[in-house]
C-alpha positions in Angstrom: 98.4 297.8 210.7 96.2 294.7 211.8 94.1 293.1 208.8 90.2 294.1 210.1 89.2 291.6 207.3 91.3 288.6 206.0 89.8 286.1 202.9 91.8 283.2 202.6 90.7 280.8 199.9 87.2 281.0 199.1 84.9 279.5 196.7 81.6 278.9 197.0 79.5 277.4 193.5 75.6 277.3 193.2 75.5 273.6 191.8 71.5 274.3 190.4 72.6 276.9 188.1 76.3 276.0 187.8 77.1 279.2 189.0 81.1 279.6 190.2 80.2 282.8 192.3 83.6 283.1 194.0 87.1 281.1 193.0 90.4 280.8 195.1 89.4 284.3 196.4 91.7 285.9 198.5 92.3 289.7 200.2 93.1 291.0 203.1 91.5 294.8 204.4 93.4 297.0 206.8 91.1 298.0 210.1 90.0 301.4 209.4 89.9 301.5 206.0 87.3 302.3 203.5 87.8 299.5 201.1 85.6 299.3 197.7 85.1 295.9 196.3 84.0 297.5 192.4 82.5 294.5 189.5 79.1 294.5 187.4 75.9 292.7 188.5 77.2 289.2 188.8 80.6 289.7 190.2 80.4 287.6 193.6 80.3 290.8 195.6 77.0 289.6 197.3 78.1 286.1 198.0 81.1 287.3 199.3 79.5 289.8 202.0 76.9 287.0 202.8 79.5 284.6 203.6 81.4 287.6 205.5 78.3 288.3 207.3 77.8 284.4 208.3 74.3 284.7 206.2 75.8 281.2 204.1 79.4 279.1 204.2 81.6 278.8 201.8 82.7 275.5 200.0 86.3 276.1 200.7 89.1 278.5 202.1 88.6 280.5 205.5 87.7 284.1 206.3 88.1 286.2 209.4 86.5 289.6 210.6 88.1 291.5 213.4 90.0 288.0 214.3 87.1 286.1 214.4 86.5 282.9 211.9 83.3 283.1 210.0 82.5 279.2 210.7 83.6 278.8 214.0 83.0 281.9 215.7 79.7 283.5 214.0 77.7 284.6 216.4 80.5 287.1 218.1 80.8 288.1 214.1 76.9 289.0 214.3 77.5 291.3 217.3 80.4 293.5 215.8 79.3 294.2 212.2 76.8 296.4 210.8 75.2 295.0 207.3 73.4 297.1 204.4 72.5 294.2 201.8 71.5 295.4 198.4 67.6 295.5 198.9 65.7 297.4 201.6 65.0 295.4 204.2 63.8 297.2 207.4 59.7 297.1 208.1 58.1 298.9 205.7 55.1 299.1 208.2 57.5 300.9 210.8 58.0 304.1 211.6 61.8 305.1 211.0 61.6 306.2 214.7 60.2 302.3 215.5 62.7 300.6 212.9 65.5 302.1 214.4 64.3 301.4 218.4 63.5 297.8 217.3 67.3 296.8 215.7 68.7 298.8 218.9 66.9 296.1 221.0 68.0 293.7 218.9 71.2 294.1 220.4 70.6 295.3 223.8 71.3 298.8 223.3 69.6 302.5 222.8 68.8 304.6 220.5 70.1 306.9 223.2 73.7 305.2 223.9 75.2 305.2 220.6 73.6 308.2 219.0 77.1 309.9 218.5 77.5 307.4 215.9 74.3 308.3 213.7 73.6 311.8 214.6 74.9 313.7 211.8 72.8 310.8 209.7 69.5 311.0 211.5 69.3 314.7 211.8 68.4 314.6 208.0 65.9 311.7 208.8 64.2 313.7 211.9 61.5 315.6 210.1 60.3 312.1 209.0 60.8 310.3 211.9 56.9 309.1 212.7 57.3 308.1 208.7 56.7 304.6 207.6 59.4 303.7 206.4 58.0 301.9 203.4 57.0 305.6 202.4 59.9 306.9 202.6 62.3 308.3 199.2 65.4 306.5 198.2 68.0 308.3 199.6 66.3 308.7 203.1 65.4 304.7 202.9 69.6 304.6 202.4 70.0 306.6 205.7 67.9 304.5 207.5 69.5 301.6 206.8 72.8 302.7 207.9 71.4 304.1 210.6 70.3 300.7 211.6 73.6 299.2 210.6 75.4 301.4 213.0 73.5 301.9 216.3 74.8 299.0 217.8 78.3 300.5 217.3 79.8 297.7 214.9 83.5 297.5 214.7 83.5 296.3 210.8 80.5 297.6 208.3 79.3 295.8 205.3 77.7 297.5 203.1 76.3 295.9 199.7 75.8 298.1 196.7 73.9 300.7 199.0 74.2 303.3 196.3 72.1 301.5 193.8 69.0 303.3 192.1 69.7 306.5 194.0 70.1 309.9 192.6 73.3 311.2 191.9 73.3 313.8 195.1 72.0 311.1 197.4 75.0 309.0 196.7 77.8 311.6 196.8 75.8 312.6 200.4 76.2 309.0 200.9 79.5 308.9 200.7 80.7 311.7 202.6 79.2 309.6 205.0 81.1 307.1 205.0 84.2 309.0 204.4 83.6 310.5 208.4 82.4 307.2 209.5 85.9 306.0 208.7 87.5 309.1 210.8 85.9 307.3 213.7 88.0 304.1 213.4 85.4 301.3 211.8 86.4 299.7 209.1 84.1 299.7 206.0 83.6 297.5 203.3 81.6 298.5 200.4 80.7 297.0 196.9 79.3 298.8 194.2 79.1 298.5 190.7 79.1 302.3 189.6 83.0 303.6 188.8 83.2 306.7 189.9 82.7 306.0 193.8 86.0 303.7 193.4 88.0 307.2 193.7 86.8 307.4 197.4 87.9 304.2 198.4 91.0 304.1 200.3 92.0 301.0 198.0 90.0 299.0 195.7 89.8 295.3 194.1 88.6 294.8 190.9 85.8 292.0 190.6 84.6 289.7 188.0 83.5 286.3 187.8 84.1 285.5 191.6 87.9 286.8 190.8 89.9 289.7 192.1 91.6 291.3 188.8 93.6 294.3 190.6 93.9 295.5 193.9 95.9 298.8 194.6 94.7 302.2 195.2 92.3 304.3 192.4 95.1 305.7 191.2 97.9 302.8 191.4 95.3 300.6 189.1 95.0 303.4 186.9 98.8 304.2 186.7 99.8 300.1 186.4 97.2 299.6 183.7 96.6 302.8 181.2 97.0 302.7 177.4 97.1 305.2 175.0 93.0 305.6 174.1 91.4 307.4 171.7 87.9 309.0 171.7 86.2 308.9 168.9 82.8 310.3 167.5 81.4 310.8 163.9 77.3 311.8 162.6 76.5 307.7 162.6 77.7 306.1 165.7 76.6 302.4 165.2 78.7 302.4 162.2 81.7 304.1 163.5 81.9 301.6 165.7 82.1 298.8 163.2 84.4 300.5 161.8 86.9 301.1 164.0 86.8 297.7 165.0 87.7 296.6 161.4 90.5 299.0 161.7 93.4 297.2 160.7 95.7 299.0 163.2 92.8 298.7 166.3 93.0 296.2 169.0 89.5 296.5 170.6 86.9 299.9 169.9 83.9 300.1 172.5 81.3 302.4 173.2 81.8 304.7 176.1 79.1 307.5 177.0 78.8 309.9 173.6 82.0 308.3 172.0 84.1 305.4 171.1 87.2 304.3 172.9 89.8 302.8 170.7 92.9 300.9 171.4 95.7 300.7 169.5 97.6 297.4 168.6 100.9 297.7 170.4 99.9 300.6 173.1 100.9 302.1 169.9 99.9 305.9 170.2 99.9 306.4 166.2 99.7 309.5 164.1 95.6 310.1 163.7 95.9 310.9 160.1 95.6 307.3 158.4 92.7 306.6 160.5 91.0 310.0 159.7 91.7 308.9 156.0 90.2 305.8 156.7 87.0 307.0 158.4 86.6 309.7 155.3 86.8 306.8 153.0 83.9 305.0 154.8 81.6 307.8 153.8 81.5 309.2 157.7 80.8 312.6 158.6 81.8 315.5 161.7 84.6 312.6 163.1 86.0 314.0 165.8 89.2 312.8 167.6 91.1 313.0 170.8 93.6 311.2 172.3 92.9 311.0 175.9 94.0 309.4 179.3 92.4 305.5 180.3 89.2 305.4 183.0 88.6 303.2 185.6 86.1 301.7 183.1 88.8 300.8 180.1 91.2 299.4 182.6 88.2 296.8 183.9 87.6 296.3 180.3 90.8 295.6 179.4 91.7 293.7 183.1 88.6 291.9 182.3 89.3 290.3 178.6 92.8 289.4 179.6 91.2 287.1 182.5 88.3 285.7 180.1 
């Protein structure tokens, strides 16, 4: 299958704030896939998209999107991808009825012509349509803005952490629509920092630091990369977690939701009963273990510390 998206290369540094925002990055995405690009605030993922979006060049290295170079060719780029960036940034004073109109002009098109792409979108924006869009919730801001994204019909979207500070049933409605977006052939690129959307990715690269750590499918990262982990709780958290780090048998303990996630020395999945003693000897109460399977989240941690 043709690559939709191919990174050869880049780098690109901010020299007033000696920022290294992307480093010898390379990847290639498939056309038609849904491909998540998952790392913390600080990542690169925006400076990536930007440069994929012909927004800023790079320093070094070469990119293409649907065949076309970034530096060479960026105004046929500009007419065949759709772009979400992180903040809302349609007119507030608008209408959503007006916003949309005025990006369909932008590239000499209708609302009219390419509504098969946004219908299923904009049927839940309707009811609001002679809405500012300024006034408008989270999640139906969110639908906007893809609906602008898409009416010209883009072959490649770019969407940059367009889940972020939206309720939890906004996002999963989100992203089933991407996932039928996909079924119609346009290949979508999506960054985001929260975990649990990695799973409906078709593949996913890990980010940090303006570095890919992993790229394989949800599960291929988890199966390459799991270790034994144990969850851990007692009464007084702060100290447990102290204290498993002192553990003389521990490689790393962090906190993770209501528990602590310990990893043994070794991958070593140890009889519990010395550390139980251990933890009753330091005084702490109700502990509670289990030995469970790694997370996306420990395998970043641990992918991300082997890297540092």
């Amino acid at each position: 299958m043709d690559n939709s998206i191919h990174i050869d290369g880049l780098s690109m540094n901010y020299p007033k704030t000696n920022v290294h925002a992307l480093t010898a990055f390379s990847l290639n995405v498939k056309h038609g896939e849904l491909f998540g690009i998952i790392g913390p605030d600080g990542a690169g993922k925006t400076t990536l998209f930007r440069i994929l979006t012909t927004l800023i060049l790079p320093d070094t290295g070469s990119a293409t999107v649907a065949g076309f170079d970034v530096q060479k060719d960026f105004w046929e780029i500009r007419k065949i991808v759709g772009y979400m960036p992180g903040r809302f940034s349609l007119y507030q004073d608008l209408t959503v009825d007006e916003n949309l109109r005025f990006f369909a002009t932008v590239f000499k098109t209708t609302v009219e012509d390419n509504y098969h792409l946004i219908k299923d979108i904009y049927q839940q924006l309707e009811p609001f349509k002679s809405r500012r869009a300024g006034k408008l919730s989270g999640g139906m801001k969110q639908k906007l803005a893809l609906c602008c994204a898409l009416i010209h019909e883009p072959r490649v979207l770019f969407l940059d952490e367009p889940t972020t500070g939206v309720d939890p049933v906004s996002r999963k409605e989100f992203w089933d629509m991407l996932v039928k977006l996909k079924e119609k052939g346009i290949t979508i690129l999506v960054s985001t920092p929260y975990m649990d959307e990695a799973a409906r990715c078709d593949r996913i690269a890990l980010m940090q630091k303006g570095k890919i750590l992993d790229v394989d499918t949800y599960a291929g990262i988890l199966r390459k990369n799991s270790r034994p982990t144990l969850a851990v709780s007692a009464r007084k958290m702060s100290v447990l977690l102290k204290d498993l780090r002192k553990y003389p048998k521990s490689e790393k303990a962090y906190s993770f939701g209501a528990v602590h996630h310990l990893i043994f020395k070794n991958n070593s999945n140890l009889d519990l009963e010395p550390l139980r003693q251990y933890l009753k000897e330091l005084g702490h109460q109700d502990v509670e273990m289990e030995m469970i399977d790694s997370e996306i989240e420990d395998v970043f941690i641990d992918l991300m510390e082997k890297v540092a």
